[in-house]
C-alpha positions as CSV (number, residue, x, y, z in Angstrom):
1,X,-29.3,12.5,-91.8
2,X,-31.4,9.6,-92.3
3,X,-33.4,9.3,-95.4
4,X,-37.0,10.5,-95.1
5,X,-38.0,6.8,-96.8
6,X,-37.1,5.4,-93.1
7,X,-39.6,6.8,-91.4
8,X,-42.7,4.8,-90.1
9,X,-44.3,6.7,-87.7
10,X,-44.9,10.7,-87.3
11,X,-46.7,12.3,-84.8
12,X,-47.4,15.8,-83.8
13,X,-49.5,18.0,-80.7
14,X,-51.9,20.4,-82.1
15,X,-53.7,22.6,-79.4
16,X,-56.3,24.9,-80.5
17,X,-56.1,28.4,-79.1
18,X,-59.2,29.7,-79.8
19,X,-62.8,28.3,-80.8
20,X,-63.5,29.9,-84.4
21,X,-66.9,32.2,-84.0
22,X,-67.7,31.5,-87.8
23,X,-69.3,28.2,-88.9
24,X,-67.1,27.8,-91.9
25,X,-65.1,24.6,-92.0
26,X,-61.6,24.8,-90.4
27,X,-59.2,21.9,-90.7
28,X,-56.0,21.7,-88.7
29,X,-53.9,18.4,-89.8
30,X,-50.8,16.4,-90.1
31,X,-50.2,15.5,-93.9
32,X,-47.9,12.4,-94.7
33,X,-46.8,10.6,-97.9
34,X,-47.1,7.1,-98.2
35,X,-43.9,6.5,-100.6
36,X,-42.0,3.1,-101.8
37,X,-38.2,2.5,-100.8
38,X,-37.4,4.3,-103.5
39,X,-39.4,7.8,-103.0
40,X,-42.2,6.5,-105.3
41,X,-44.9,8.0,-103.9
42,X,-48.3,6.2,-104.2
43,X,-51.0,8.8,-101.7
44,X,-51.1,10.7,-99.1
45,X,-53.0,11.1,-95.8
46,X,-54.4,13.9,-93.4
47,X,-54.9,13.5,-90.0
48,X,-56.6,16.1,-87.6
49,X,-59.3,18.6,-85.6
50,X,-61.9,20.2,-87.5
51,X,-64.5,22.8,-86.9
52,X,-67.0,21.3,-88.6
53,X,-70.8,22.4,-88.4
54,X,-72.1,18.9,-89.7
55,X,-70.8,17.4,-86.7
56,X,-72.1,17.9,-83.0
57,X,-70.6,21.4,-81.3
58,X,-68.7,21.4,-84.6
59,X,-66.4,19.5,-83.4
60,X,-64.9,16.6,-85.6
61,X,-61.6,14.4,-86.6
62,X,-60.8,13.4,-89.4
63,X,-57.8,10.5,-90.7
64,X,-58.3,9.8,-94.8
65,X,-56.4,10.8,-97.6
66,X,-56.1,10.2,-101.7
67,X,-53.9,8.3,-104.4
68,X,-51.6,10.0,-106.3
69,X,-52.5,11.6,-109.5
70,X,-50.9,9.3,-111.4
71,X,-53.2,6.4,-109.6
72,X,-56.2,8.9,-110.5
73,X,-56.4,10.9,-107.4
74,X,-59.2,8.9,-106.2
75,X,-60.3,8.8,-102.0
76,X,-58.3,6.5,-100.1
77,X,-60.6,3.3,-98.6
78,X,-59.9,2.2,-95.3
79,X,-61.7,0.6,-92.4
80,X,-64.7,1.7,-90.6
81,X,-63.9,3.8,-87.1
82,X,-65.2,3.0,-84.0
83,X,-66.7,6.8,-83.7
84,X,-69.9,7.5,-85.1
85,X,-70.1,10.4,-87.6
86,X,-73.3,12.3,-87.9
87,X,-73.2,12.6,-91.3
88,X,-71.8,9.0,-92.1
89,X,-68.6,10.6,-93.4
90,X,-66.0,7.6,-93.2
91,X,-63.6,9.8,-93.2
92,X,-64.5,12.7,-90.6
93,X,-66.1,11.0,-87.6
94,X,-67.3,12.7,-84.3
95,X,-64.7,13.9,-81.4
96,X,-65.7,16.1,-79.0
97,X,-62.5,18.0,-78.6
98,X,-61.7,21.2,-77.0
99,X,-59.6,24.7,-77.1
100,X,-56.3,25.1,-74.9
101,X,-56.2,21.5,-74.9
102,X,-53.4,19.4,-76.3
103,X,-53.7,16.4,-78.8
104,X,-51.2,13.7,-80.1
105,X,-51.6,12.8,-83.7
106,X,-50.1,9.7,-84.7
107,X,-49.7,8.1,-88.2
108,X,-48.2,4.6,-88.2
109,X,-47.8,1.5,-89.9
110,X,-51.5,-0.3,-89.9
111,X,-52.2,-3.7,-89.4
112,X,-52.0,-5.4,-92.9
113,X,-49.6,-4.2,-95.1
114,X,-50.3,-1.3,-97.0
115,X,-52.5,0.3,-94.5
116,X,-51.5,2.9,-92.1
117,X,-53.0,3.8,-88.4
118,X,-54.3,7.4,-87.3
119,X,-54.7,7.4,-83.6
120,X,-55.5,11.0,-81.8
121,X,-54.4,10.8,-77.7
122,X,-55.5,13.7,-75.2
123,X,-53.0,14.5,-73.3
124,X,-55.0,15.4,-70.8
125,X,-57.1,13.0,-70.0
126,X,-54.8,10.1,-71.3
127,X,-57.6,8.7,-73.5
128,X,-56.3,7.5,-76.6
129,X,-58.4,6.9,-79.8
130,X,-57.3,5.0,-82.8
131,X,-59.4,6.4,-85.9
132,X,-59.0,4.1,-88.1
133,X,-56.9,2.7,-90.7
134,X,-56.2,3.7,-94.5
135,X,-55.3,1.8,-97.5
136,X,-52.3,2.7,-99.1
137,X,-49.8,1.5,-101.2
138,X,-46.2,2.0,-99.7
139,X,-43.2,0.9,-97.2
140,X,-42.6,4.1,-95.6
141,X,-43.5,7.7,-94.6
142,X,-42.4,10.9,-95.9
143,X,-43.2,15.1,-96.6
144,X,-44.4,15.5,-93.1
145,X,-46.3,18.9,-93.1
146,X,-48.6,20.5,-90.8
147,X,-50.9,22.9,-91.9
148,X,-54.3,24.8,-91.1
149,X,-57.2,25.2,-94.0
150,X,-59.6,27.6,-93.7
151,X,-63.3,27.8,-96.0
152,X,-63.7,31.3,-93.2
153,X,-63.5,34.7,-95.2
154,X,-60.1,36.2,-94.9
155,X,-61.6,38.9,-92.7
156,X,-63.3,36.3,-90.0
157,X,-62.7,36.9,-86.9
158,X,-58.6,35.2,-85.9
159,X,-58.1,31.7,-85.0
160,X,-55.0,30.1,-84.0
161,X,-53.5,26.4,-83.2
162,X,-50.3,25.6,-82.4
163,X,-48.0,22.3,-83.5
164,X,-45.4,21.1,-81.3
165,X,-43.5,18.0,-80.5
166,X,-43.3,17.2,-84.2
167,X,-41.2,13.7,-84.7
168,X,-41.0,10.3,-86.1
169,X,-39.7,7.3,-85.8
170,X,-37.5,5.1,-88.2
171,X,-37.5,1.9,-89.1
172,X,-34.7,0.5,-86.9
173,X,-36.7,2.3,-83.8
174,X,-34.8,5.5,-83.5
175,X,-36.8,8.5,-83.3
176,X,-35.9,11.9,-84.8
177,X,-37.3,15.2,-85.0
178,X,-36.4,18.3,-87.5
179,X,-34.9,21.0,-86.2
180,X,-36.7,23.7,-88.6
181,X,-39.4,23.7,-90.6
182,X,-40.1,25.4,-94.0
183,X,-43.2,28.1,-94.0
184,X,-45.4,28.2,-96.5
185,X,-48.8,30.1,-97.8
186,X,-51.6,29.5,-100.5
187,X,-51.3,32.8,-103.0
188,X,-54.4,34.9,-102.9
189,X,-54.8,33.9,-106.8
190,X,-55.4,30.6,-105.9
191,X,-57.6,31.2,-103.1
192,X,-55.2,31.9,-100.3
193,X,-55.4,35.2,-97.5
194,X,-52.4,37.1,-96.9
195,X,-53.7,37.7,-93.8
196,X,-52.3,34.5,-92.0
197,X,-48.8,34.2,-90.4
198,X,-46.6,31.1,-88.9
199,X,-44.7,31.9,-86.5
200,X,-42.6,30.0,-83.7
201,X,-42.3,30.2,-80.5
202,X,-40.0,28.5,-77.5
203,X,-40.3,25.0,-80.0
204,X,-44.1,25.5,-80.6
205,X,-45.7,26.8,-84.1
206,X,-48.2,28.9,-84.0
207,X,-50.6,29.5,-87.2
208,X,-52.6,32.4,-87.4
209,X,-55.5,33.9,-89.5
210,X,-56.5,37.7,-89.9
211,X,-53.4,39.0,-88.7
212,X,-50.5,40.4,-90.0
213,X,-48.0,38.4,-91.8
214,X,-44.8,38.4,-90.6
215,X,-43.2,35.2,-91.9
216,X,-41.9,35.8,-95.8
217,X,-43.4,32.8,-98.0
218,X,-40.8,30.1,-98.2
219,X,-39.0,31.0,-94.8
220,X,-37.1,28.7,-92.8
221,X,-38.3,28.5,-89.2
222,X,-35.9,27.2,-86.9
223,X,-37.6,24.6,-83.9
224,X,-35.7,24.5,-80.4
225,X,-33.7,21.8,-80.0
226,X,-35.4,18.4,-79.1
């Protein structure tokens, strides 16, 4: 298998299933490394959908992300977006998206060095968005995950997204995709509900709150083929 250090592109599809009915914050996002040839890893970036009431009909993206510890953790810069944001967030800027509904999310290389792109593309209507760019040390992507955060009580009403079409593309051009993925949960003693569940589906992930959870901490899910 190629080395995760080759990739420098990833993209997903995330489709929300369901509007939440709460006006806690959900997040639902693409998290990538930015690492060195040698694995050193100097940040990392999120790119996604939120539910977010600051924003108009809640509805947000978001592209940003932070150093590594070591660098002090601190919030990534980047350039300004093109979308406004009602609360001048640089990060989280306004994007009227909507449920059953699929969207690309694309992290690439930027246009400087040690920036990176995040572009979101409906695949519906075909309009495609670049968000903006981040500033990060690093040659490469790596640690693709895809995740949902909730701020909802564990006992809001369920909300679920799917991820599919997960892949990336190396260096020399090829692309790849993995053929599982590994599922994981935050621990109710750090915050977590063990009320949500990841599950797949003919190729698609599906993640799930208030519901019962099937899928073992740690479980390897395995993706059709691509």
């Amino acid at each position: 298998e190629p080395p995760p250090t080759g990739l420098v592109a990833v993209s997903a599809v995330l489709e929300v299933q369901n509007l939440p009915s709460v006006s806690s914050l959900y997040f639902w996002a693409m998290q990538v490394d930015f690492v060195s040839a040698d694995g050193t890893q100097f940040g990392g970036g999120h790119i996604g959908l939120q539910w977010n009431k600051a924003h108009p009909a809640s509805r947000a993206v978001n592209w940003g992300g932070y150093a590594s510890q070591y660098l002090g953790g601190h919030v990534l810069t980047g350039s300004e977006s093109e979308l406004p944001s009602a609360n001048q967030d640089p990060n989280t800027r306004d994007y009227m998206w909507y449920p059953h509904r699929a969207y690309q999310l694309v992290v690439a290389r930027g246009s400087e060095p040690n920036s990176w792109r995040g572009v979101i593309a409906d695949l519906e209507t075909h309009d495609i968005v670049t968000i903006r760019e981040i500033n990060c040390e690093g040659e490469f992507l790596a640690a693709a995950t895809v995740w949902t955060e909730s701020f909802a009580d564990c006992d809001a009403p369920s909300v679920t997204v799917s991820w599919s079409d997960l892949r990336g593309r190396l260096v020399d051009g090829r692309e790849v995709g993995p053929p599982q993925v590994l599922a994981s949960f935050q621990p109710s003693d750090r915050g977590g509900c063990d009320n949500t569940n990841t599950v797949v589906d003919h190729g698609h992930i599906f993640q799930t709150t208030n519901t019962e959870r099937t899928t073992a901490p740690d479980s390897t899910l395995k993706l059709a083929e691509i």
